[in-house]
Steps between C-alpha positions, in 0.01 A plus 500: 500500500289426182660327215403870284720662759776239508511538124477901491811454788655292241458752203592747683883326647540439127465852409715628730793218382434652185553861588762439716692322196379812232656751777812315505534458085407966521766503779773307250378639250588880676841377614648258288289587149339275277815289432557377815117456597565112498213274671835422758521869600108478514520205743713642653329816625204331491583255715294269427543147350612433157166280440253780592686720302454248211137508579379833485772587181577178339720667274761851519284634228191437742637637797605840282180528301301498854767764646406718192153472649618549849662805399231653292283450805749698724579740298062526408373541853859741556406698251118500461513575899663833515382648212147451584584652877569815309312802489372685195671818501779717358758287570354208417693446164834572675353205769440292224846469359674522852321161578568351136859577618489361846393145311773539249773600806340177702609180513230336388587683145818366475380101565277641167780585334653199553221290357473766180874363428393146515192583257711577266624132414231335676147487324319367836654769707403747225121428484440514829676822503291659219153388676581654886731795341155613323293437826766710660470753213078500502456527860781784581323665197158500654617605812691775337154656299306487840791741662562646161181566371350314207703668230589326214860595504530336860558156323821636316641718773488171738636263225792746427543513862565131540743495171711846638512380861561141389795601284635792785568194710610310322786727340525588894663131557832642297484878552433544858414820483261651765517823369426429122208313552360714772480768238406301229154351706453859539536574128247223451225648747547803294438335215210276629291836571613625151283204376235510720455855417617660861784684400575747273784332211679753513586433867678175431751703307604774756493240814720249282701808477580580855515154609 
């Protein structure tokens, strides 16, 4: 073995420690919330030592600003990945916001969540949150005018997309209700082609009447 080799092996073992400690912190962060995310329930999972945990993350606020970037990645390739496997079509605007939904029903989403809470009284956790939230935001948008066309109302119909979906599932947590927001995503892909200039807007108001 060359000494490039023995140090790529060597990168490489320390990249994995430090995935295998990010996946632990989105686990926690799933099943216990942000509160309880405490570098002992890290080491826990983790299970590795307290020092290596120390050197990747030195800090909590270390360890939780590289999960935000752990997550954006998931989430990224998650996202980016299906919609770009769809085909142009009909249905592709009713594809489109199924996936969108998929993320926001996924677990991944609600590890996000978790860290949106904690950007809300920590500025470190906060920045990092603004700079992958608007690589999410850019490259789901791109992705969206290639299946969408190149129509300049694509840009709004996906960022409304994120905000209505984002706060359906979030209002989900405390309702429950299947059947409320199964007709209300509906409502919304109504809506969407309104926008986009696929339905008539006078069809919104007779389907929102027999739903």
């Amino acid at each position: 073995m060359t000494l490039e080799q023995g140090r790529r092996t060597q990168a490489q073992r320390s990249e994995a420690t430090r995935s295998k400690i990010l996946d632990a912190t989105v686990q926690c962060l799933v099943e216990r919330g942000y509160a309880e995310t405490t570098t002992a329930e890290v080491l826990a999972r983790a299970d590795v030592p307290r020092g290596t945990l120390l050197h990747h993350f030195p800090t909590k606020v270390d360890l939780l600003v590289a999960a935000v970037q752990h997550v954006a990645r998931r989430r990224l390739d998650g996202l980016a990945a299906e919609v770009a496997a769809m085909p142009a079509g009909a249905g592709s605007l009713d594809d489109f916001i199924d996936a969108v939904w998929r993320h926001f029903s996924s677990p991944i989403f609600w590890a996000a969540l978790e860290l949106w809470n904690a950007a809300r009284t920590d500025a470190a956790v906060r920045d990092a949150l603004v700079a992958v939230e608007k690589e999410i935001f850019g490259t789901l948008r791109a992705h969206a005018r290639d299946l969408l066309d190149d129509d300049p109302r694509v840009d709004t119909v996906v960022h409304f997309t994120f905000e209505v979906l984002t706060g359906l599932a979030m209002t989900g947590i405390v309702s429950g209700d299947l059947a409320s927001r199964e007709m209300l995503i509906r409502r919304w892909k109504r809506a969407a082609a309104i926008l986009l200039g696929r339905r008539d807007p006078d069809t919104l108001v007779e389907n929102l009447r027999r739903s």
